[in-house]
Backbone as CSV, one residue per row, in Angstrom:
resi,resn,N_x,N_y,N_z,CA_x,CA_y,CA_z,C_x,C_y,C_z
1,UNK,0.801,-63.363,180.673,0.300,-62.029,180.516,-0.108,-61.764,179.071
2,UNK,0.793,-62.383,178.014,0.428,-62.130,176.534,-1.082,-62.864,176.407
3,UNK,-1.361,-64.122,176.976,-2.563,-64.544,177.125,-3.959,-63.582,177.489
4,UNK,-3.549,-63.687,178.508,-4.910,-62.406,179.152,-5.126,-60.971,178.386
5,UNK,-3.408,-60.338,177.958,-3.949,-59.118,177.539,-4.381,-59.017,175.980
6,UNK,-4.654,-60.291,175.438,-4.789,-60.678,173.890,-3.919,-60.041,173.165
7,UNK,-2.678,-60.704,173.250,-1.457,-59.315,172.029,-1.198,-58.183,172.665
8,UNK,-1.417,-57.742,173.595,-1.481,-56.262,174.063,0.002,-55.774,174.792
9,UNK,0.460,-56.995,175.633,1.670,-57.468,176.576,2.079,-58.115,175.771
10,UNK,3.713,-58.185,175.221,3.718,-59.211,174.091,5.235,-59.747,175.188
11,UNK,5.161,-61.685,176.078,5.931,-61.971,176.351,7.491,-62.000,175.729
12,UNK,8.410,-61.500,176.527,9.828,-61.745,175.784,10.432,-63.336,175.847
13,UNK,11.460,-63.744,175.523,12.491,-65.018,175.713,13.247,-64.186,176.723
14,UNK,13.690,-65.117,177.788,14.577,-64.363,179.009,15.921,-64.708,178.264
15,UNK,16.393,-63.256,178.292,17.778,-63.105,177.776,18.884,-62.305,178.854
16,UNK,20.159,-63.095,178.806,21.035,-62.200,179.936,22.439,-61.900,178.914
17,UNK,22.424,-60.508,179.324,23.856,-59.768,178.103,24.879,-60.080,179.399
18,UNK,26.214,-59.821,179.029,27.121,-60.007,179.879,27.527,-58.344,180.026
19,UNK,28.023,-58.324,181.468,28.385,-56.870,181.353,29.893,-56.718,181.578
20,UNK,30.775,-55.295,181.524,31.593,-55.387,181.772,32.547,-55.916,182.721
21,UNK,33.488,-56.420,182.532,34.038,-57.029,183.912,33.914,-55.635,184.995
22,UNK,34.115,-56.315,186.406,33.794,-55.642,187.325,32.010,-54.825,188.041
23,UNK,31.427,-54.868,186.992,29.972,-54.226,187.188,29.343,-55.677,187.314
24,UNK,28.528,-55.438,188.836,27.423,-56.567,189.311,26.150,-56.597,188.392
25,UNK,25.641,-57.826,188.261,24.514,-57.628,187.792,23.362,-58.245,188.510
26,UNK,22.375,-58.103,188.692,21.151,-57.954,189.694,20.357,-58.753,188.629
27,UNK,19.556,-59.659,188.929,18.129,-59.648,188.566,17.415,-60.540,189.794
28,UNK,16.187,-59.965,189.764,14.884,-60.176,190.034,13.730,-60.777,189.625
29,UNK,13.276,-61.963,190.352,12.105,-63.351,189.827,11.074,-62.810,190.550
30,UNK,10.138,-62.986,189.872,9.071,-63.563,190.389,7.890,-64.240,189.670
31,UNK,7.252,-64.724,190.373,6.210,-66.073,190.138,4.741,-66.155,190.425
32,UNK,3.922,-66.259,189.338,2.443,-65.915,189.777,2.475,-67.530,189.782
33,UNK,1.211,-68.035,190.879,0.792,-69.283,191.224,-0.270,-69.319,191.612
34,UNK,-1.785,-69.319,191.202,-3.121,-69.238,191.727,-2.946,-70.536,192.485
35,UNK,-4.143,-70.302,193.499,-4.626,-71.243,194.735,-4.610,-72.636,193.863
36,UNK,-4.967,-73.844,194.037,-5.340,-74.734,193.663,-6.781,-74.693,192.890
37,UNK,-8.046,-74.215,193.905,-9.296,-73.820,192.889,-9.170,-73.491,192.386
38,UNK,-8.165,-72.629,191.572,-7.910,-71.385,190.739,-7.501,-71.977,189.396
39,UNK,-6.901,-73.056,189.872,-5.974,-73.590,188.382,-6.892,-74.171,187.655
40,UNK,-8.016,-74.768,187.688,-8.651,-75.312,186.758,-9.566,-74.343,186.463
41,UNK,-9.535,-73.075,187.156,-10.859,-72.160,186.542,-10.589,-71.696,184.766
42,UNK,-11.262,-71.724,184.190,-11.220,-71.383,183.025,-10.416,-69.717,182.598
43,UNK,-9.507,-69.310,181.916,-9.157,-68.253,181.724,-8.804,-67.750,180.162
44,UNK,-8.694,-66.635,179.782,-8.302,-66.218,178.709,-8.674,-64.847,178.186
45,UNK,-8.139,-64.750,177.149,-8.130,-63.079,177.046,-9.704,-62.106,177.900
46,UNK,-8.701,-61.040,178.292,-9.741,-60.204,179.483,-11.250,-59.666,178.665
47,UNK,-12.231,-59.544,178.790,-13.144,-59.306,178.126,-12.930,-57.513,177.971
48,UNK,-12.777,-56.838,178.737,-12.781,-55.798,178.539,-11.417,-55.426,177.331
49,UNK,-10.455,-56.094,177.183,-9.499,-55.576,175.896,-10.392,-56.363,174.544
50,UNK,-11.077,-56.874,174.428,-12.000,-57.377,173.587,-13.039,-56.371,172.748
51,UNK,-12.792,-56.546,171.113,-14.342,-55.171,170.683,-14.376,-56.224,169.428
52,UNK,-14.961,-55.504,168.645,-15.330,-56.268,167.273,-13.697,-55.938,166.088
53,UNK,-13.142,-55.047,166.975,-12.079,-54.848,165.877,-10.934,-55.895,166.281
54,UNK,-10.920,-55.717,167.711,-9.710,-57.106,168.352,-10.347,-58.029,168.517
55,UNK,-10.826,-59.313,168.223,-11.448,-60.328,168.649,-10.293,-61.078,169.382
56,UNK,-10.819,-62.181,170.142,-9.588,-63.052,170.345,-8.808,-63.588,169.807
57,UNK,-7.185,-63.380,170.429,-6.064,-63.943,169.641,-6.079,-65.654,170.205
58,UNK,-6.327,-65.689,171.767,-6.286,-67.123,172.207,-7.214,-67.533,172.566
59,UNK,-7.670,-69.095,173.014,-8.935,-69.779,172.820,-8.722,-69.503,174.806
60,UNK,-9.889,-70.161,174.917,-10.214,-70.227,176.647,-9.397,-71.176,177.284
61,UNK,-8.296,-71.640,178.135,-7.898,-72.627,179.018,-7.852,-72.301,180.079
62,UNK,-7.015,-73.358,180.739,-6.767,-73.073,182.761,-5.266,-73.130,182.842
63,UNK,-5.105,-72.583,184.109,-3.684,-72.159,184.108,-3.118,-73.522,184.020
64,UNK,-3.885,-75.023,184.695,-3.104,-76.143,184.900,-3.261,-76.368,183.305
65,UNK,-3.838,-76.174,182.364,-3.767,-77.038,181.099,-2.693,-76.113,180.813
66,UNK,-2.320,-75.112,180.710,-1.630,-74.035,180.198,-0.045,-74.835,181.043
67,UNK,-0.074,-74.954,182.034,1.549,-75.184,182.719,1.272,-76.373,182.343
68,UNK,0.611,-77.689,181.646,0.777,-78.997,181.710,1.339,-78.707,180.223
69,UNK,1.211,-78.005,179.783,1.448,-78.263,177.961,3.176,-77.387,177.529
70,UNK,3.074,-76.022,179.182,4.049,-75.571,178.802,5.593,-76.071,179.476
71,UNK,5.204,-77.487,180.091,5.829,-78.171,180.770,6.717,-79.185,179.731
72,UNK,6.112,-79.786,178.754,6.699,-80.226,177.767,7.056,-79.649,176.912
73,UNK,6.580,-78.431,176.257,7.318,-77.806,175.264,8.430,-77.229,175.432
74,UNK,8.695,-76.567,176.927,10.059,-75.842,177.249,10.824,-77.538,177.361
75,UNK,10.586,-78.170,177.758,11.668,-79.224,177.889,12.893,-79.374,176.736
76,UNK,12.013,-78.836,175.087,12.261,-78.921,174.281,13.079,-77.689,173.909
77,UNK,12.785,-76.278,174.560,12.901,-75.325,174.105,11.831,-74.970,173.057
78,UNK,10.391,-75.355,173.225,9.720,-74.655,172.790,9.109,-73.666,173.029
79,UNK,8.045,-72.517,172.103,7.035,-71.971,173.115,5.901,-72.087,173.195
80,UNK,5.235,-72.065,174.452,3.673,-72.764,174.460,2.364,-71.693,174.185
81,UNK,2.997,-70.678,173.755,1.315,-69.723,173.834,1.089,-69.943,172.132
82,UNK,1.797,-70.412,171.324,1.153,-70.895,170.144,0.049,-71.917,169.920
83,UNK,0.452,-72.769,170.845,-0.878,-73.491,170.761,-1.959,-73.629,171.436
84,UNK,-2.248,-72.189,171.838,-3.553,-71.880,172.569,-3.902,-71.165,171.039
85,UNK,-3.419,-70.523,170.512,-4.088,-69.308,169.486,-5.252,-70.281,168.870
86,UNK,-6.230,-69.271,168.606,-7.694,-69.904,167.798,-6.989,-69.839,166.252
């Protein structure tokens, strides 16, 4: 999402606090996954959040180059939207 909305959505690190004993805690996943055609379509920041004052923060990729790169860096505990930035 930080991708597409150029800086606009700024992704967090998933963090879990502990709560008091006795209080449940809940969370909720979910998972975007385009079709197969989809993954190699070219993507990147939305044109419409785009003017001459915001130019792009990230260069153009596809979601598969994007999950192939962010596939090795988390292995590491890295993060991967740095090395899309122009």
């Amino acid at each position: 999402m930080q991708l597409l909305s150029n800086d606009k959505f700024k992704s967090v690190e998933h963090r879990v606090l502990a709560t008091p004993l006795g209080r449940p805690r809940i969370s909720a996943v979910s998972f975007f996954l385009p079709s197969a055609k989809e993954r190699i379509k070219p993507c990147g920041p939305i044109k419409e959040l785009l003017s001459d004052n915001t130019p792009p923060v990230y260069r153009i990729t596809s979601y598969e180059e994007f999950m192939n790169h962010y596939r090795v860096v988390g292995q590491i505990g890295g993060r991967a939207l740095p090395h899309f930035k122009l």
